[in-house]
PAMAR-630193 format. One record per atom (N, C-alpha, C): x, z, y. Coordinates in pm, whole numbers, padded with zeros to 5 digits, always signed. Example, Ala and Ser with C-alpha at 12.3 -4.5 7.8 and 13.67 -1.06 7.14 Angstrom:
% residues 2
+01319+00780-00569 +01230+00780-00450 +01320+00780-00330 +01285+00708-00225 +01367+00714-00106 +01290+00787+00003 
This chain:
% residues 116
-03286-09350+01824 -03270-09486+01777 -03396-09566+01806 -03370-09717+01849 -03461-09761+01877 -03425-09878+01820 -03571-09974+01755 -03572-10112+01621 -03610-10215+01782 -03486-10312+01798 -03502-10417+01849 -03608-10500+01869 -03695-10512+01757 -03842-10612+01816 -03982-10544+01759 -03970-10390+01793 -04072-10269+01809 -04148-10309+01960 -04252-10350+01971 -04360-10322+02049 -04327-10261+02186 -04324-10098+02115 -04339-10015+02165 -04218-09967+02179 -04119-09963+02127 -03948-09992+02183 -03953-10109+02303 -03979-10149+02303 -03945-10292+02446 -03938-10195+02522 -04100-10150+02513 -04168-10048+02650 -04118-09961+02711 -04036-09899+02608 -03918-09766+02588 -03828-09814+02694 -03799-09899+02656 -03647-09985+02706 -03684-10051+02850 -03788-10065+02889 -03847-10138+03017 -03791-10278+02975 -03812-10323+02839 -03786-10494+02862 -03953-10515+02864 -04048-10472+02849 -04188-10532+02846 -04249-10424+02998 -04268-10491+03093 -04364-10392+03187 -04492-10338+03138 -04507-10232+03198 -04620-10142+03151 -04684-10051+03305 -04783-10034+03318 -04786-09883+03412 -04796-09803+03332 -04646-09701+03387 -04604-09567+03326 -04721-09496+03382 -04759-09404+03343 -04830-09273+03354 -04768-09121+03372 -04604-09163+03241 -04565-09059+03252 -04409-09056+03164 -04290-09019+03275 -04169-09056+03141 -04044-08952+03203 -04000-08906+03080 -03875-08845+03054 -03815-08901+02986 -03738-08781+02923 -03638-08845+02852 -03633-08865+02688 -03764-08772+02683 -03772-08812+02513 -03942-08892+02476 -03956-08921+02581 -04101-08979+02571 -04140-09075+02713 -04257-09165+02684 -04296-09206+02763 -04452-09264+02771 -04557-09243+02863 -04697-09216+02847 -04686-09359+02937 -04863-09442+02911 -04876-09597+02999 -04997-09607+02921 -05063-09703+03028 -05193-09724+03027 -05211-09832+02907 -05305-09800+02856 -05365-09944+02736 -05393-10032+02812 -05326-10145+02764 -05390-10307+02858 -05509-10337+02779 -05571-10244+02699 -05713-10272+02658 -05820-10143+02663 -05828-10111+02735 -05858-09957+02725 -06012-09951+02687 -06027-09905+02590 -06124-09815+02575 -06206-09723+02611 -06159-09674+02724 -06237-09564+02798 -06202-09563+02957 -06234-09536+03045 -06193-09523+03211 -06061-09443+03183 -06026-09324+03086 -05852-09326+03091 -05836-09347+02954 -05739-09450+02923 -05682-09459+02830 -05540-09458+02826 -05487-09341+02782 -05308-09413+02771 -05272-09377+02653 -05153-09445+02638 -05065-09450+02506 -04940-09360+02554 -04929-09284+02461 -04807-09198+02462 -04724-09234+02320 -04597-09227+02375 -04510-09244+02237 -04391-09206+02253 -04309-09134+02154 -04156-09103+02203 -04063-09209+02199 -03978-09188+02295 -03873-09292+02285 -03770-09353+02148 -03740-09271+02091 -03750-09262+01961 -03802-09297+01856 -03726-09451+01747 -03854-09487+01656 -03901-09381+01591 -04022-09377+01538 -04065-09342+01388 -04187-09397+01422 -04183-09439+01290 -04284-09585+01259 -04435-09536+01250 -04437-09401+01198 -04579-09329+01201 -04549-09207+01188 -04683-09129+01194 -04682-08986+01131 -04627-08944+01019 -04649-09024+00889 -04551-09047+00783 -04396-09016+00812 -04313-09056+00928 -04184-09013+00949 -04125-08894+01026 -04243-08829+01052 -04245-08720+01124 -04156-08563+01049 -04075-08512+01090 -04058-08385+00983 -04026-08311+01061 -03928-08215+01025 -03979-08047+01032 -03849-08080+01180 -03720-08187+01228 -03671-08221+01298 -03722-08290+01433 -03829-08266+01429 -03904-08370+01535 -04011-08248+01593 -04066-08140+01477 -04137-08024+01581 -04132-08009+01732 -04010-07993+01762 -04036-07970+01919 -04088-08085+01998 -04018-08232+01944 -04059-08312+02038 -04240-08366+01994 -04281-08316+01880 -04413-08320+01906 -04491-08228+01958 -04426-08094+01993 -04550-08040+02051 -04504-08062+02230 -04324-08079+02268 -04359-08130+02386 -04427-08274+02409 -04472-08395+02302 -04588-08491+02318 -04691-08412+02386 -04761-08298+02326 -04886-08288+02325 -04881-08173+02418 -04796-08104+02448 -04799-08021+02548 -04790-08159+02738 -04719-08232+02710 -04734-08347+02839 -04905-08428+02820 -04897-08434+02743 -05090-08463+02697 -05167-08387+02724 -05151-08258+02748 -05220-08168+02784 -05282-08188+02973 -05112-08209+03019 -05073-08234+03177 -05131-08332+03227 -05138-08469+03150 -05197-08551+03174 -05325-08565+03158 -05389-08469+03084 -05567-08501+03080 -05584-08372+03201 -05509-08321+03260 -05559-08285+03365 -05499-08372+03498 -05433-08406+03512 -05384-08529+03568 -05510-08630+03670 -05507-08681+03524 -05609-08779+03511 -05740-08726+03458 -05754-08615+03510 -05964-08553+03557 -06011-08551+03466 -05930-08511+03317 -06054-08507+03190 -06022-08326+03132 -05964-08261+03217 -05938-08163+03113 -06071-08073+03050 -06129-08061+03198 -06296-07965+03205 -06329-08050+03118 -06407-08214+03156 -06505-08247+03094 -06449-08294+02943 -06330-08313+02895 -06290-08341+02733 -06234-08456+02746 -06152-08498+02581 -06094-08583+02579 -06045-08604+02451 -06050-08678+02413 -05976-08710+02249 -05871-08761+02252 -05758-08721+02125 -05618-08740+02120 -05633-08881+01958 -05583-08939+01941 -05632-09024+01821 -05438-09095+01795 -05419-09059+01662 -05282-09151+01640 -05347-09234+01485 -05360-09293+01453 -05366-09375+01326 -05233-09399+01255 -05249-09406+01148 -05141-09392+01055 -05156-09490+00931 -05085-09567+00902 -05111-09685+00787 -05193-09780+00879 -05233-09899+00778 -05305-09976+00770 -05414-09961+00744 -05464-09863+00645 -05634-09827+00629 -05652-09732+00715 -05564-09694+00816 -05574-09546+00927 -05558-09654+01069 -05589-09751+01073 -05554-09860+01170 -05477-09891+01271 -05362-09831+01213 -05203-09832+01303 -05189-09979+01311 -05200-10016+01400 -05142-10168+01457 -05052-10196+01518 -04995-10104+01546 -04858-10112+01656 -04743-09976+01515 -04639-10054+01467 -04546-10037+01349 -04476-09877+01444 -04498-09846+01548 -04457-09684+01662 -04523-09592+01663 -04503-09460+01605 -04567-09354+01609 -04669-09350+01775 -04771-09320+01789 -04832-09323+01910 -04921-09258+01929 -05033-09210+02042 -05094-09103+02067 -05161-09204+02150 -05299-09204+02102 -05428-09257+02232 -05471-09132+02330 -05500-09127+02450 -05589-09017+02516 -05659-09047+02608 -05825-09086+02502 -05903-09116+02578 -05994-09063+02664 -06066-09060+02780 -06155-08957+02841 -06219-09021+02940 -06266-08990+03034 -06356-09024+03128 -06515-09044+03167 -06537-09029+03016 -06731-09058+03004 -06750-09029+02841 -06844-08954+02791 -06903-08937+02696 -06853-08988+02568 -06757-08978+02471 -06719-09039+02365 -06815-09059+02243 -06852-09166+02183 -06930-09103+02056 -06873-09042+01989 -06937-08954+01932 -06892-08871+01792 -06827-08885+01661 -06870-09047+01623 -06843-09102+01527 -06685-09207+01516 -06645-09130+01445 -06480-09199+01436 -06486-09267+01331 -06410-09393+01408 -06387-09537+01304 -06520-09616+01366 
């Protein structure tokens, strides 16, 4: 199921262009139009859920195939040797800004340490 004026549903749906990075059928990976790091992409399943909060014991597989294609892609895209951080925020004090469960994966140069 997908919520009509979700963000990150458009994207799903190809009504908003994006460069894909990476898409099947229960997910789809694309570059941040603000990126943070030399790779930044957003991964998210096609599938609403609004955050981690909606996540349950029905969705297991398709989160570890998220993070198993996250895996593919930080080697992909040349960060597997040198590292890479995975980051989803959750709520408003966890600074979810986009109402779509989502996955940052940033890499390319030295991250600071300090989160937030």
């Amino acid at each position: 199921m997908q919520v009509e004026d979700c963000l990150f549903c458009k994207i799903a749906r190809r009504d908003i262009p994006s460069e894909i990075a990476y898409e099947d059928d229960e997910m789809i990976a694309f570059k941040d139009i603000q990126p943070l790091a030399p790779v930044h992409l957003v991964i998210i399943p096609k599938i609403h859920l609004g955050s981690l909060n909606d996540v349950t014991s029905e969705h297991e597989s398709l989160i570890g195939h998220i993070f198993g294609v996250i895996r593919r892609l930080a080697e992909e895209f040349g960060v597997l040797e040198s590292g890479y951080r995975v980051v989803t925020n959750t709520g408003t004090d966890g600074g979810q800004v986009v109402g779509h469960l989502h996955f940052h994966l940033l890499g390319g140069q030295a991250l600071n340490a300090k989160i937030g």
